[in-house]
C-alpha positions as CSV (number, residue, x, y, z in Angstrom):
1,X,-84.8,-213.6,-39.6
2,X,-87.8,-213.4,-41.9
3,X,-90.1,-213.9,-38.6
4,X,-88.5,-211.2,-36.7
5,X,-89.1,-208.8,-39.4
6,X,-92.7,-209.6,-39.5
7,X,-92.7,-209.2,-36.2
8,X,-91.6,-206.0,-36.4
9,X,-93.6,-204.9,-39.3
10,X,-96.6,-205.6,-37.3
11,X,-95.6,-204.2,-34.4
12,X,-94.7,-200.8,-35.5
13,X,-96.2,-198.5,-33.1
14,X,-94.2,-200.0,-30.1
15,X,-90.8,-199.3,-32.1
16,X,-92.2,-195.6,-32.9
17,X,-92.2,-195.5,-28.9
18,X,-89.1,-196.8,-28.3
19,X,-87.7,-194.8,-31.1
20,X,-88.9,-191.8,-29.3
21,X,-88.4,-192.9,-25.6
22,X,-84.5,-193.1,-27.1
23,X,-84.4,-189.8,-28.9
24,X,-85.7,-187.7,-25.4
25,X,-83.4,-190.0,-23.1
26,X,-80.7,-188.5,-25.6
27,X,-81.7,-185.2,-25.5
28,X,-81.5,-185.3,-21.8
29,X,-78.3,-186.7,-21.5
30,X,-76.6,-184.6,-24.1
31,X,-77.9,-181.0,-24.0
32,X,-76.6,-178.8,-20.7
33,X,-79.6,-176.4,-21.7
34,X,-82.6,-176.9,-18.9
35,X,-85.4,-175.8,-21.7
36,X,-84.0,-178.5,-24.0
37,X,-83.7,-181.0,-21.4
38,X,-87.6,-180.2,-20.7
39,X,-88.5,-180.7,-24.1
40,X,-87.0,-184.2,-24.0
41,X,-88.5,-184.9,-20.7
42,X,-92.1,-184.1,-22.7
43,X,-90.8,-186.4,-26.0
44,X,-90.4,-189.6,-23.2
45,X,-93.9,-188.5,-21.9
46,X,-95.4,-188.6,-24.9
47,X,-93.8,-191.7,-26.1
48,X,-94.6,-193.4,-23.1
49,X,-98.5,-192.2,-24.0
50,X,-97.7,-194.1,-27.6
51,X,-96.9,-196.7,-25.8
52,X,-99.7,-197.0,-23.6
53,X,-102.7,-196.6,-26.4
54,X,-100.6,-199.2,-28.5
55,X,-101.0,-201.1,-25.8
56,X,-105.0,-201.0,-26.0
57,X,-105.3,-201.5,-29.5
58,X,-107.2,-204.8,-31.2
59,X,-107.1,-205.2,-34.3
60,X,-110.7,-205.1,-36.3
61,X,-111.5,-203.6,-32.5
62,X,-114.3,-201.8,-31.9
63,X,-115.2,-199.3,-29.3
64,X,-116.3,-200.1,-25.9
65,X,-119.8,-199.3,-25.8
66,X,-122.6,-201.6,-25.8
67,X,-123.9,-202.6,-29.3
68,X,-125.5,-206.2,-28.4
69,X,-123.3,-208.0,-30.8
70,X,-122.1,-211.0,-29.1
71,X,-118.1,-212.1,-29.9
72,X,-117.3,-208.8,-31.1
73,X,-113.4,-208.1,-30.3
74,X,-113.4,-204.4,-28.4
75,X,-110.4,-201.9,-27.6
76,X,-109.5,-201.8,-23.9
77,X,-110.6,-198.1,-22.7
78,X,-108.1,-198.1,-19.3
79,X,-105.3,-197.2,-21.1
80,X,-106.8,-194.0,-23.0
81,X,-108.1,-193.4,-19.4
82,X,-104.8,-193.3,-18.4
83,X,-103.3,-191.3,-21.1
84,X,-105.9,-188.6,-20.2
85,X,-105.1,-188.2,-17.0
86,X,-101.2,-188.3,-17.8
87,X,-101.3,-185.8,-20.3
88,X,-103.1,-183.5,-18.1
89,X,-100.2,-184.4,-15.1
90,X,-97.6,-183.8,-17.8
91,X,-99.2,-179.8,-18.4
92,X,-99.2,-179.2,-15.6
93,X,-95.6,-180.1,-14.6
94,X,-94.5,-178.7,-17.9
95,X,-96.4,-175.2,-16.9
96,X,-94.4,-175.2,-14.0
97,X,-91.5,-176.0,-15.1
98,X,-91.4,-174.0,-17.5
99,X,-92.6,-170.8,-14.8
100,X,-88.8,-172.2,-12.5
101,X,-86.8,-172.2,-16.1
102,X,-88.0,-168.5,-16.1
103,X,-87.2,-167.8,-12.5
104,X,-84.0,-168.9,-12.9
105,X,-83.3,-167.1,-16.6
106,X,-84.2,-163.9,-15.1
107,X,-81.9,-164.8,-11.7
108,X,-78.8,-165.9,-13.2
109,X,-79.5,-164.8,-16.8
110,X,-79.1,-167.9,-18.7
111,X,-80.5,-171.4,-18.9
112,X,-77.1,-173.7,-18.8
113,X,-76.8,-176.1,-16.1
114,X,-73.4,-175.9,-15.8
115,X,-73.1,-172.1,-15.9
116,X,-75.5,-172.1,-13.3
117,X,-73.5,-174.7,-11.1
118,X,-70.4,-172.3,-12.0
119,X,-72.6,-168.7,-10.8
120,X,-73.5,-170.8,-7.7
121,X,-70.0,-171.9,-6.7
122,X,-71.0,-175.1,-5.2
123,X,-67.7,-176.9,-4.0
124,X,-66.8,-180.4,-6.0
């Protein structure tokens, strides 16, 4: 029991992901709103992101340039790559989003999914 705990204690930042992966899965499942289920879409990007740099990190790491020092332990750079070009992926979807969630307030006058479902009287 003691190991798993230390295991955990060292290993934080992939809990903190999961914590937040779990609380925008929620958010999604629970709320009918579509600006709220946006906002928990964003919460699992960004954890995933967490996830991803945690993933690259060394501990007593330095960065990834050359310095000449031979055995020195350095941080993998792919992933922060990666997170780069996902957060720039994830503005641009949420700027779009966001420009439909509009469209559709100022069409049916109100954000609920189910209201909307309702207003468009699609057959069960």
């Amino acid at each position: 029991m003691l190991e798993l705990l230390q295991g955990l204690a060292n290993n934080y930042f992939y809990c903190y992901a999961l914590v937040l992966f779990i609380i925008g899965f929620y958010t999604i499942l629970s709320h009918s709103n579509l600006l709220k289920k946006l906002i928990g879409l964003n919460i699992m990007q960004t954890s995933v992101f967490l996830f991803f740099v945690a993933l690259a990190y060394v501990k007593d790491g330095k960065a990834a340039i050359i310095t000449g020092e031979e055995g020195a332990l350095y941080t993998n750079p792919l992933p922060s790559a990666l997170v780069l070009t996902g957060i720039v992926v994830t503005v641009s979807v949420t700027a779009f989003a966001l420009v439909l969630l509009v469209k559709l307030y100022s069409y049916y006058g109100t954000l609920d999914a189910d209201e909307i479902t309702m207003l468009r009287g699609n057959p069960e």
